[in-house]
KEMARDO-369430 format. One record per residue (C-alpha): x, y, z. Coordinates in steps of 0.02 Angstrom, whole numbers, padded with zeros to 5 digits, always signed. Layout:
BEGIN
XYZ
...
***
This chain:
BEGIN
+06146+16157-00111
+06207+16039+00031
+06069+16068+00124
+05941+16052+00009
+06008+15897-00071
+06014+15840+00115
+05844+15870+00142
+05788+15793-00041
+05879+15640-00004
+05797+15596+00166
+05625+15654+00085
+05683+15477-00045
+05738+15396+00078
+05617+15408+00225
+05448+15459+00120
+05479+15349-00046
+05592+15223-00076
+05615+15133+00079
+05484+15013+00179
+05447+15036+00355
+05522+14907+00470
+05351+14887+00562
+05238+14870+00431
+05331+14822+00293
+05247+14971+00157
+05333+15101+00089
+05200+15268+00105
+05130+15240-00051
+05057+15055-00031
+05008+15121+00158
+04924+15256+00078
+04843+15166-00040
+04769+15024+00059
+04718+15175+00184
+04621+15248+00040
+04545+15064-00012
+04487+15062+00187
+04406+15245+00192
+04313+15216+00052
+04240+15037+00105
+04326+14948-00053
+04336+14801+00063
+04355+14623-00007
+04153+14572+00015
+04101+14730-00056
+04074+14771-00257
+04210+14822-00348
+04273+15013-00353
+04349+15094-00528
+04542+15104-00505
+04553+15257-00559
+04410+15310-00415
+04550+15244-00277
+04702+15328-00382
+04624+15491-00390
+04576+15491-00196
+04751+15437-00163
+04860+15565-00252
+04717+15695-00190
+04728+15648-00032
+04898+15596+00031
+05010+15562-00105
+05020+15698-00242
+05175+15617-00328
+05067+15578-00506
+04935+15454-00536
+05040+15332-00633
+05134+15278-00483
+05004+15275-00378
+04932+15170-00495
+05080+15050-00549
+05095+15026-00366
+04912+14958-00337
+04945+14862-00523
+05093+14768-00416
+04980+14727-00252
+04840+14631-00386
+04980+14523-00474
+05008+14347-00437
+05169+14363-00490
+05233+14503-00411
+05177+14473-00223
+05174+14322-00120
+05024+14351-00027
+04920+14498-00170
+04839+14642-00072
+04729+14682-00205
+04594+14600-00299
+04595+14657-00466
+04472+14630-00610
+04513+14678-00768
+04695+14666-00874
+04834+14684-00747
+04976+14618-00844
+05049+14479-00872
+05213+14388-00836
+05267+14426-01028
+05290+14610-00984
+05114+14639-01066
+05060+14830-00982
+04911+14814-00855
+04743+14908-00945
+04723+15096-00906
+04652+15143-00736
+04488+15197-00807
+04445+15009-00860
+04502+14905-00727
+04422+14865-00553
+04487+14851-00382
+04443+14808-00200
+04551+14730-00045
+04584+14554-00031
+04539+14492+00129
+04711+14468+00200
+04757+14674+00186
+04616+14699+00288
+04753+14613+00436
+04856+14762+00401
+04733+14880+00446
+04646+14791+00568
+04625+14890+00760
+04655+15045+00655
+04509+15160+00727
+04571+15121+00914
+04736+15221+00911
+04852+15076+00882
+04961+15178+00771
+05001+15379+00784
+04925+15477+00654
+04998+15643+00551
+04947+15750+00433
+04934+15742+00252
+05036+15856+00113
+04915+15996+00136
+04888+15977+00336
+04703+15966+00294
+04690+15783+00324
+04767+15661+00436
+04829+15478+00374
+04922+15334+00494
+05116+15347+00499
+05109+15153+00493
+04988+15016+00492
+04948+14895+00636
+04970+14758+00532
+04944+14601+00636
+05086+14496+00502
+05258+14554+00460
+05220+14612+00294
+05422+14647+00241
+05459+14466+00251
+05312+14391+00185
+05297+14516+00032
+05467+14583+00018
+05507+14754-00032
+05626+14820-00163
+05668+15002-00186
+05803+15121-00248
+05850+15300-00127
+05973+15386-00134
+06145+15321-00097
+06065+15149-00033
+05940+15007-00096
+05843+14891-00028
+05791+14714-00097
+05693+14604+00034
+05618+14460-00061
+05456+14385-00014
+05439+14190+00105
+05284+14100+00137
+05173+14168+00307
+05185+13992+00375
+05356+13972+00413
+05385+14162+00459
+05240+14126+00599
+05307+13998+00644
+05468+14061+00695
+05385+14218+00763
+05305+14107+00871
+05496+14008+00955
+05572+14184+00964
+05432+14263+01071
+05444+14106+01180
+05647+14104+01160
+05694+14256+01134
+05871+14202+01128
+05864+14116+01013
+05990+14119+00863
+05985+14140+00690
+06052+13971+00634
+05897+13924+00752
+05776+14035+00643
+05825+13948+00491
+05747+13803+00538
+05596+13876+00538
+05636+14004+00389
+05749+13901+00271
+05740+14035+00143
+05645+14159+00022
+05468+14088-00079
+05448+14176-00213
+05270+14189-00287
+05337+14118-00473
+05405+13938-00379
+05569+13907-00435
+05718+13832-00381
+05852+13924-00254
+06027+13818-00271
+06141+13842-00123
+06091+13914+00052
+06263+14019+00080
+06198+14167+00031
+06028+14150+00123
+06133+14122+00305
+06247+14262+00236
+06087+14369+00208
+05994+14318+00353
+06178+14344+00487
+06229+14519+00393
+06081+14595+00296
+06160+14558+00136
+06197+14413+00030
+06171+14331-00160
+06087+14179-00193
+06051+14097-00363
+05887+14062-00430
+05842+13917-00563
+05694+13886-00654
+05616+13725-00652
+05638+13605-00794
+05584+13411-00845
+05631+13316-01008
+05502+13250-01101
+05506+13095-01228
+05425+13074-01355
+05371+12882-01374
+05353+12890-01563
+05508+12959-01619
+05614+12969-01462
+05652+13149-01467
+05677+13237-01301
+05605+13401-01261
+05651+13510-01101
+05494+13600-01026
+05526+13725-00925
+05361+13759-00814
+05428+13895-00661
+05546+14034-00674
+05647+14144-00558
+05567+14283-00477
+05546+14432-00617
+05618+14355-00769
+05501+14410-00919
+05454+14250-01005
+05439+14322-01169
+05586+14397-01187
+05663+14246-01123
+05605+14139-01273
+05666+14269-01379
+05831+14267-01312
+05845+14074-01326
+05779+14102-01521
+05950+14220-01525
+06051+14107-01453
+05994+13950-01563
+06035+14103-01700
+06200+14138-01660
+06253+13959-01648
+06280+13990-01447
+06160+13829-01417
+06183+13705-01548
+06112+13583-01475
+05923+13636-01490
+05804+13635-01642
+05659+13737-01584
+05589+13841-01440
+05394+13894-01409
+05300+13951-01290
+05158+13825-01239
+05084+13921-01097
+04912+13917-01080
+04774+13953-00923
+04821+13794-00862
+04995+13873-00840
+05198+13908-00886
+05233+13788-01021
+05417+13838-01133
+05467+13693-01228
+05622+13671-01328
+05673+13526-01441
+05813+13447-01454
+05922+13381-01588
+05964+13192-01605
+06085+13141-01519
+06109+13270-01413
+06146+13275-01212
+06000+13365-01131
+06109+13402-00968
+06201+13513-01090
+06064+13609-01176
+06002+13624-01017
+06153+13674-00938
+06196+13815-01079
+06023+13882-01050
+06069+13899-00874
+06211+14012-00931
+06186+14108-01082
+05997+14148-01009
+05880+14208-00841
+05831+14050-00813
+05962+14053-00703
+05983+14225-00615
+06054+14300-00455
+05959+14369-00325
+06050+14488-00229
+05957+14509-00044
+05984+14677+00068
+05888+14681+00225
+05871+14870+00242
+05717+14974+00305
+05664+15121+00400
+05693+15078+00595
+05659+15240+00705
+05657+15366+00542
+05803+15311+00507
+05879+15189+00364
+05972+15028+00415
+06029+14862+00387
+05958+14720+00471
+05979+14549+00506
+05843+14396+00514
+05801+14393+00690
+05817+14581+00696
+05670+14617+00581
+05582+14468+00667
+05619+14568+00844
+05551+14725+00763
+05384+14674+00715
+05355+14580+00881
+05390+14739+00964
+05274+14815+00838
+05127+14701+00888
+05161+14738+01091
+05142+14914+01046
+04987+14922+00966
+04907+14776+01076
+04930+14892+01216
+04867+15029+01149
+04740+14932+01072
+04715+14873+01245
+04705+15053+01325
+04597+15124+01206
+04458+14980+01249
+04487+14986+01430
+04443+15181+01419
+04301+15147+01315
+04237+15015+01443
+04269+15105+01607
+04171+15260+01532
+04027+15153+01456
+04026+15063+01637
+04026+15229+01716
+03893+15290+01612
+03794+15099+01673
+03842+15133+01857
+03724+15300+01823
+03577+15219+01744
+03567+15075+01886
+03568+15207+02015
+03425+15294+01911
+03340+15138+01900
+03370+15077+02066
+03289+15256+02120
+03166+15273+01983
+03026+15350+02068
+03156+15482+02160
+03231+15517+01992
+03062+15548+01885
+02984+15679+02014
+03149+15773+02030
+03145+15778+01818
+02968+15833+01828
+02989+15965+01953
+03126+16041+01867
+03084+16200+01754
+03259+16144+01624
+03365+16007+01584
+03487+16091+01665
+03430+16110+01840
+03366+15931+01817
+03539+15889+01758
+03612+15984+01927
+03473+15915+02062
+03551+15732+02009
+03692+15774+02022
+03678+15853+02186
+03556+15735+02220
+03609+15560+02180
+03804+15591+02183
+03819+15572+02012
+03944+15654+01873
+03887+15773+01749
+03921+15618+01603
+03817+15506+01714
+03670+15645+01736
+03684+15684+01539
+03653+15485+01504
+03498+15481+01618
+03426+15617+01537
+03454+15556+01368
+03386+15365+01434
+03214+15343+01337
+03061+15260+01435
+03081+15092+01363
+03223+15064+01461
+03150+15076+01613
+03042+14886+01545
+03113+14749+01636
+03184+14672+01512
+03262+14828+01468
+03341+14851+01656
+03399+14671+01647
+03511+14705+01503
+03607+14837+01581
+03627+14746+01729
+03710+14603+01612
+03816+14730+01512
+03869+14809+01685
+03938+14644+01718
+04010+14592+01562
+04098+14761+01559
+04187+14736+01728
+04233+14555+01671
+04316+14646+01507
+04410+14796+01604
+04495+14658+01720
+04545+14559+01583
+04617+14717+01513
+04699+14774+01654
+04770+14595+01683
+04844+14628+01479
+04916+14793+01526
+04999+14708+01673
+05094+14562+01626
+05204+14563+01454
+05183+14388+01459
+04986+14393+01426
+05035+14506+01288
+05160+14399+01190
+05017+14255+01215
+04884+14362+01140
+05022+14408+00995
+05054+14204+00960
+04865+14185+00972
+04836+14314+00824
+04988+14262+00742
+04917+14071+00736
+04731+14127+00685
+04818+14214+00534
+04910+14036+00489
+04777+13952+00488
+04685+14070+00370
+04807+14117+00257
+04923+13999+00277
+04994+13874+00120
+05147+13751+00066
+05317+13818+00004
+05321+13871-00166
+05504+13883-00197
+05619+13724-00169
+05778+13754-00110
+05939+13650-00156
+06069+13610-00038
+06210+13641-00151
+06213+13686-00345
+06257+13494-00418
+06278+13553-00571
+06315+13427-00705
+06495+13452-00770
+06493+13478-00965
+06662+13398-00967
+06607+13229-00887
+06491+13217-01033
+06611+13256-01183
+06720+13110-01253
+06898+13127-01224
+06992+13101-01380
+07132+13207-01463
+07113+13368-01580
+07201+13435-01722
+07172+13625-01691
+07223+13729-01845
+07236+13922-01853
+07251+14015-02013
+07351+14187-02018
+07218+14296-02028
+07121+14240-01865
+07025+14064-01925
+07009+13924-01786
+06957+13757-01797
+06969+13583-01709
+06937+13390-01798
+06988+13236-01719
+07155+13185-01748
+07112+13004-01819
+07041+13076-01959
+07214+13116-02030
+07302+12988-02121
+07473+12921-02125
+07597+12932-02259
+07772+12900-02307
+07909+13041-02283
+07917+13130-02446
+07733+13115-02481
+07628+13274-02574
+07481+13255-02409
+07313+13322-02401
+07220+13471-02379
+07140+13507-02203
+07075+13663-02211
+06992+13766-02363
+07107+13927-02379
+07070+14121-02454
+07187+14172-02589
+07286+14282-02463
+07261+14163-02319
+07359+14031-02269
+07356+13906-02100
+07493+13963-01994
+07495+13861-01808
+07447+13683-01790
+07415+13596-01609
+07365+13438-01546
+07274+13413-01382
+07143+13316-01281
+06949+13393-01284
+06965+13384-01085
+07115+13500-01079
+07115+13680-01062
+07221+13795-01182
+07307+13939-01141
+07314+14049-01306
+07463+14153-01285
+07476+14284-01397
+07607+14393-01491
+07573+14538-01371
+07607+14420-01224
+07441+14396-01168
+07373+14236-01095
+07179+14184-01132
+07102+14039-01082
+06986+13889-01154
+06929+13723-01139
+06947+13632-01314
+06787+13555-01333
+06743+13726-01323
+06830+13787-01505
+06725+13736-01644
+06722+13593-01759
+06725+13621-01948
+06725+13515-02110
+06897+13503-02205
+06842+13626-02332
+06801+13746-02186
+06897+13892-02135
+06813+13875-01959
+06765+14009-01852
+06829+14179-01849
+06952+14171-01660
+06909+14351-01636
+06722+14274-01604
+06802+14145-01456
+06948+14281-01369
+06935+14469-01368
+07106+14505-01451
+07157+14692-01482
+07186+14753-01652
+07350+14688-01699
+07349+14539-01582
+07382+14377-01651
+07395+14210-01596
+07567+14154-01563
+07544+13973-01479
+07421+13862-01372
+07477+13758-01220
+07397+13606-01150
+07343+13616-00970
+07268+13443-00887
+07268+13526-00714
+07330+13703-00637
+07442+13639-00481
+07614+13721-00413
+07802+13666-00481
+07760+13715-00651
+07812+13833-00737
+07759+13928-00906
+07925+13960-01002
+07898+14097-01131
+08031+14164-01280
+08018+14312-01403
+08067+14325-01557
+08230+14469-01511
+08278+14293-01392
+08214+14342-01224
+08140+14200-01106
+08030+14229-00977
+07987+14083-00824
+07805+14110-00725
+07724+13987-00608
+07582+13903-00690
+07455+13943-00541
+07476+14126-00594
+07350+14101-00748
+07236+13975-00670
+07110+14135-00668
+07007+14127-00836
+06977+14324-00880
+06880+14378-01033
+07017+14509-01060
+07159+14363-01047
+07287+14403-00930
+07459+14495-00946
+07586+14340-00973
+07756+14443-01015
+07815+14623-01039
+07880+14665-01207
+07999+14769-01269
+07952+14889-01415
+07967+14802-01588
+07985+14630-01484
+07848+14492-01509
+07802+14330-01424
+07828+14171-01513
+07827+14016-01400
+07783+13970-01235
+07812+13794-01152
+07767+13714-00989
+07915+13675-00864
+07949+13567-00718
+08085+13685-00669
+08242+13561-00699
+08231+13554-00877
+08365+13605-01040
+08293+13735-01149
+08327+13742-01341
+08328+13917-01433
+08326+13903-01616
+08360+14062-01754
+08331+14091-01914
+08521+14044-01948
+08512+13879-01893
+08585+13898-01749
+08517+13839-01592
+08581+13850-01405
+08536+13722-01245
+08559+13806-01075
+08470+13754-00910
+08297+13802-00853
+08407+13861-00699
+08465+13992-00774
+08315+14087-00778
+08229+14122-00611
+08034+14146-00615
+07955+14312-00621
+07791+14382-00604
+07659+14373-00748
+07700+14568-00804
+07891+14572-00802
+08000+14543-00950
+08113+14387-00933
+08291+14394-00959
+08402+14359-01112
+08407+14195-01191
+08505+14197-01349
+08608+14310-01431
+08564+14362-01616
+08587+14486-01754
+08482+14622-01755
+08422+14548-01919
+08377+14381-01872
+08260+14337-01751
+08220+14155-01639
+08099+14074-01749
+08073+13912-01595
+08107+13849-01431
+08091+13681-01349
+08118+13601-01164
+08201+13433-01154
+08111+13298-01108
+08143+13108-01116
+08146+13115-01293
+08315+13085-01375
+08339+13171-01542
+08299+13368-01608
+08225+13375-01758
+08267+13557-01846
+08171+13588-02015
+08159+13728-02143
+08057+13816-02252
+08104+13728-02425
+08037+13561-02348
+08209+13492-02290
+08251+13429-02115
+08346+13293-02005
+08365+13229-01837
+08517+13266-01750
+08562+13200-01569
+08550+13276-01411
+08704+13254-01345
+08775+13351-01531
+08706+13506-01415
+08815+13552-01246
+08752+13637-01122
+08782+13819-01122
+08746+13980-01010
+08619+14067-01060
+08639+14234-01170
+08759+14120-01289
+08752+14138-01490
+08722+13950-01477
+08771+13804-01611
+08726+13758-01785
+08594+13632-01823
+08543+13664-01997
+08636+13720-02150
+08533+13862-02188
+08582+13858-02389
+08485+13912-02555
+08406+13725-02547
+08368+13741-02358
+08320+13896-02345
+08286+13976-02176
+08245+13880-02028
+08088+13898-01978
+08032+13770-01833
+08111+13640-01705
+08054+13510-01606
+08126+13385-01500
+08066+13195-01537
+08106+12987-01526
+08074+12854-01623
+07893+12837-01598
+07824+13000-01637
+07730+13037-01775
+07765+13220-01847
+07611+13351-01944
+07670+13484-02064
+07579+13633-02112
+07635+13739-02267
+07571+13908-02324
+07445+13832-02432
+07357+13739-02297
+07423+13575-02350
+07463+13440-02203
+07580+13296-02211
+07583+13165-02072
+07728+13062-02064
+07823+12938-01930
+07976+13018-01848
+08066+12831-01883
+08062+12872-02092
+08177+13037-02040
+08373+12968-02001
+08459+13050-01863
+08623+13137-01950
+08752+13249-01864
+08719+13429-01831
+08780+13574-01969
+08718+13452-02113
+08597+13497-02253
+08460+13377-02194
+08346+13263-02303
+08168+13319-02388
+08032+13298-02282
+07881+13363-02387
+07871+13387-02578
+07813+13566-02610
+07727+13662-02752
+07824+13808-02828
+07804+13968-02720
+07754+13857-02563
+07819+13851-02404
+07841+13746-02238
+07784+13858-02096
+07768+13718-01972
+07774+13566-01884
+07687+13464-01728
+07717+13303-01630
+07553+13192-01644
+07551+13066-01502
+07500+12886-01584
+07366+12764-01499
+07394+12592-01511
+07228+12557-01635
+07301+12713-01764
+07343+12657-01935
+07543+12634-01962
+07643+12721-02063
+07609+12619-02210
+07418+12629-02206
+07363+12764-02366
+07189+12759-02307
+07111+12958-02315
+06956+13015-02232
+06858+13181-02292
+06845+13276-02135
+06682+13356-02191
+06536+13214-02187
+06651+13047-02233
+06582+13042-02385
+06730+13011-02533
+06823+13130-02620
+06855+13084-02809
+06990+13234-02835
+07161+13168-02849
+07288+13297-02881
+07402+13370-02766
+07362+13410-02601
+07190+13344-02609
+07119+13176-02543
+07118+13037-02626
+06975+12875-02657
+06972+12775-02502
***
């Protein structure tokens, strides 16, 4: 089995997959275009049936099945598919929607002018020949193709246990750098580049960034990123913008990439578009999406960049067969190969017509001795009773060799006209003029790399055209963030997995002890559960109850009305079943001294570095190692010299020193941070701060501010203080949060209702006291929660009552409890 897997692999490697360094064609396309020649389908000749060509090829030399003989030839006719087409086909031959070619019985084919450079020299034993699957015929092991076909045209292919993707650049610039390495050929590749800047792909296109083509180029393998090309139109009338997108990367199907916009715009992915069509026509690519008013078109445009293959990666490996055997090459390597290609079969070109010109001047040396001895020669023919003694007396006669004797022999009598003689005389001549020009090739290398540059620049001139593909310095891509408004968000999550985000001005403010207003639209069983404020710019780090860290951007969450529910978060983070959110921090920028300080509900704290969840993974990222039957609750960003607050369900709460706790990697488990009953369990924690007060509230709506210095500063591990009396009134306690004088303060209950409310209405009393109310509830309801709000200087104060409806602004006549009122 080892050996015959050997041998199947090679047979992939060597006769199938992978192109020849030389000539650039993998068998099949060399057989092929062999076929096209041996047939005459030659570019000024009629057209020939594909399926005539197909049938001599796999009959022939390649008996592999017609259909990828024929797929093969399909390739060399489409615009699209080659950079320089090697076959001119008439008929249906796809399209660059994905549309199938027509079957080989209705289409036509011959050579376009520019394979016949492949094959060019051919007869005159340029290249060796072998025989065919069946050893009846012979066909060429590789064409003397006078341009290096596996840069211009690429190659892509798939052996076994290696690829090869070599995409296509434009014959101009290749030439021209063949032509400074065969008169430098020390040249380096940095050097090359300035006459090869990169691929040129036959669809146009953009390529952003030229890393990956000097990585490609220096090792044989590298990535670069292709765009398609796109304008924004205006309309004049109506001032709507639409982006037109009229090139795309190499291979992208265009009609399946209009259908995947059309799911996008479905799935509410891009929101910012109203319609997409395709407007192509034989004038050419034409995709044109609308936009919505008001929108920014960098950001359509930059979503379609990466939700869709308008933007794709190319990924480049230089391989080919060098010497039967597969390897990676590098720029100047492949450009090295091919000029060593063209020496070989220019002097072997060269030998075969010097040995056809010394025997036809041989053959002329006899003739002008017969003619110069005419009379001499005709009496010895007539006296002669068979060719062959006459063939033998001039011989003997004249000196001559039995070739030369043959030829006069076979010379008929109008040769021996004047005019006739005359001419041989003149071809004598030219004939010794052309064997010491080709001795003079045969002897100097440097005669031969001139003829090679002289070839190479007749080709350029011919075939030669502009760049297609426009290459980009560096990406420049146009930051969605620069283009979104900063400006702060309420972000509400209800218990069963609901996110949303509204701006924070559209809350009102109200006096402590007010009924507030309903911001989100709640199921029966359903409730809103965490409430956080941040800026659209920042990124959140959604920490969940299984101690997992995922990562966002908050303009990225979704806005919904105030009746919404909002979108479902399993939708925006892949959480596993069971997984719940437990809080959100607010990162401006990742940079080192911070820290992530993390508690659980059985009172275990856990310190990381920051910088250790700077990496955004779909997955989210370990954050803390849990004990079984222990949950995350909180997590808070450090400076490492702060006082941490633990709070229980008790009402007890303990302040020890960030000190205390030494960071740890992202997966270990922290170290004790209160000590509690088994059946209680740390319901909050905060890090102090410049504010001045803590303010400790519970779940019957009652609360108060007590003073930081009420709390001393313990070891960690203690049982802590009380804060709260934790009574029938009271209740348990079920949030903290440190504050001063000019914060303003949201509650959340179970019923989705919010209250804001300034810190300065809430007096600061001494620790172990009952507290004042702080929210009126409804019977059966619940306080679940409570956030700081920072204030801006234009916000309405504490005695405005104005409401907006977060849903279109339009008025809300209800006036019961809980719901907005007439503004």
């Amino acid at each position: 089995m080892k050996q015959s897997y050997l041998e199947y692999a090679m047979s992939v490697i060597i006769g199938r997959a992978l192109p020849d360094v030389r000539d650039g064609l993998k068998p099949v396309h060399r057989r092929s275009l062999y076929a096209m020649q041996q047939v005459r389908n030659d570019w000024n000749k009629p057209y020939k049936k594909s399926a005539r060509i197909v049938g001599d090829v796999m009959g022939k030399y390649h008996p592999h099945g017609d259909s990828a003989i024929y797929d093969t030839i399909v390739r060399m006719a489409q615009p699209f598919s080659l950079r320089y087409m090697l076959v001119d086909g008439q008929g249906n031959f796809g399209s660059v929607d994905g549309d199938s070619p027509a079957a080989m019985r209705y289409t036509e084919i011959r050579m376009r002018k520019i394979a016949h450079q492949m094959l060019a020299d051919l007869e005159k034993e340029t290249v060796d020949f072998i025989p065919n699957y069946d050893e009846t015929l012979e066909e060429p092991s590789v064409l003397p193709t006078k341009f290096p076909a596996l840069l211009v045209n690429g190659s892509s292919g798939i052996a076994v246990g290696m690829t090869t993707n070599i995409p296509p650049h434009n014959i101009k610039e290749v030439i021209a750098a063949l032509n400074q390495l065969i008169d430098n050929p020390l040249m380096g590749i940095e050097d090359l580049m300035e006459y090869i800047p990169g691929p040129d792909f036959p669809t146009y296109g953009h390529i952003y960034g030229t890393k990956g083509i000097a990585e490609a180029y220096n090792n044989g393998r590298g990535i670069i990123t292709l765009r398609a090309k796109v304008e924004v139109e205006v309309n004049q009338k109506s001032g709507q913008e639409t982006i037109i997108v009229t090139e795309l990367p190499y291979q992208v199907n265009k009609a399946k990439l209009v259908e995947k916009i059309a799911e996008l715009m479905r799935d509410k992915i891009i929101t910012g578009a109203s319609f997409v069509r395709d407007e192509s026509d034989r004038d050419g690519m034409r995709i044109a999406i609308g936009l919505k008013r008001d929108q920014i078109n960098e950001v359509v445009i930059n979503q379609l960049y990466k939700h869709t293959n308008m933007q794709t990666s190319f990924g480049i490996i230089l391989l080919a067969i060098v010497n039967n055997r597969p390897q990676l090459l590098t720029l100047k390597e492949i450009l090295n190969h091919f000029i060593e290609h063209r020496r070989n079969v220019i002097i072997r070109r060269t030998r075969f017509d010097l040995r056809k010109a010394e025997e036809r001047a041989h053959i002329l040396e006899g003739l002008k001795i017969a003619l110069d001895h005419l009379d001499e020669v005709v009496a010895l023919i007539r006296a002669s009773h068979s060719p062959e003694e006459a063939k033998n007396g001039l011989i003997s006669t004249f000196n001559l060799s039995a070739i030369q004797a043959q030829a006069i022999l076979d010379m008929r009598l109008q040769r021996l006209t004047g005019l006739e003689r005359e001419k041989i005389i003149s071809e004598y001549d030219a004939l010794l003029k052309d064997i010491a020009w080709y001795n003079e090739i045969l002897s100097s290398d440097e005669v031969v790399r001139g003829l090679i540059k002289d070839e190479l620049t007749e080709l350029d001139e011919e075939f030669g055209d502009k760049r297609r593909t426009i290459i980009v310095e560096s990406t420049a891509e146009i930051s969605i963030e620069d283009l979104i408004a900063q400006e702060d968000m309420v972000v509400t999550v209800t218990r069963s997995g609901y996110i949303k985000r509204n701006p924070i001005t559209l809350y009102s403010s109200q006096h402590r002890g007010g009924k507030g207003k309903t911001a989100m639209g709640t199921k029966s069983d359903d409730f809103v559960e965490h409430l956080f404020v941040a800026s659209t710019h920042a990124t959140f780090l959604f920490i969940t109850n299984f101690g997992k860290v995922y990562q966002s951007k908050v303009y990225e969450l979704p806005m919904a009305g105030r009746s919404s529910l909002g979108k479902a978060i399993v939708n925006l983070l892949n959480f596993d079943e069971g997984e719940k959110l437990a809080t959100v921090l607010t990162v401006d920028e990742f940079v080192e001294n911070k820290y992530v300080v993390m508690a659980t509900k059985k009172g275990r704290v856990k310190k990381t570095d920051l910088m250790a969840y700077s990496r955004r993974r779909s997955g989210g990222l370990i954050g803390v190692k849990l004990a079984e039957g222990d949950e995350l609750i909180v997590a808070r960003i450090t400076d490492g010299n702060m006082n941490i607050f633990l709070g229980s369900e008790g009402g007890k709460v303990i302040r020890f020193h960030e000190g205390d706790v030494r960071a740890t990697a992202r997966g270990s488990m922290g170290v004790r941070g209160m000590r509690i009953d088994q059946s209680v369990k740390v319901v909050g924690m905060e890090v102090l701060g410049p504010e001045d007060t803590l303010l400790t509230v519970t779940e019957n709506g009652y609360g108060k501010r007590s003073s930081i210095e009420d709390y001393r500063t313990q070891t960690r591990g203690g049982k802590g203080v009380f804060s709260i009396k934790t009574s029938k009134r009271n209740g348990k306690m079920v949030s903290l949060l440190l504050v001063d004088e000019n914060d303003e303060l949201m509650m959340v209950t179970d019923k989705g209702k919010l209250i804001r409310t300034s810190i300065k209405g809430i007096n600061v009393i001494s620790r172990n006291t009952q507290g004042v109310k702080l929210i009126n509830l409804s019977p059966g309801e619940k306080l679940i929660g409570i956030a700081r709000l920072p204030e801006e200087e234009d916000q309405p104060g504490e005695d405005d009552q104005k409401d907006i409806n977060l849903e279109d602004l339009s008025v809300d006549k209800e006036n019961g409890d809980g719901e907005a009122i007439d503004s």
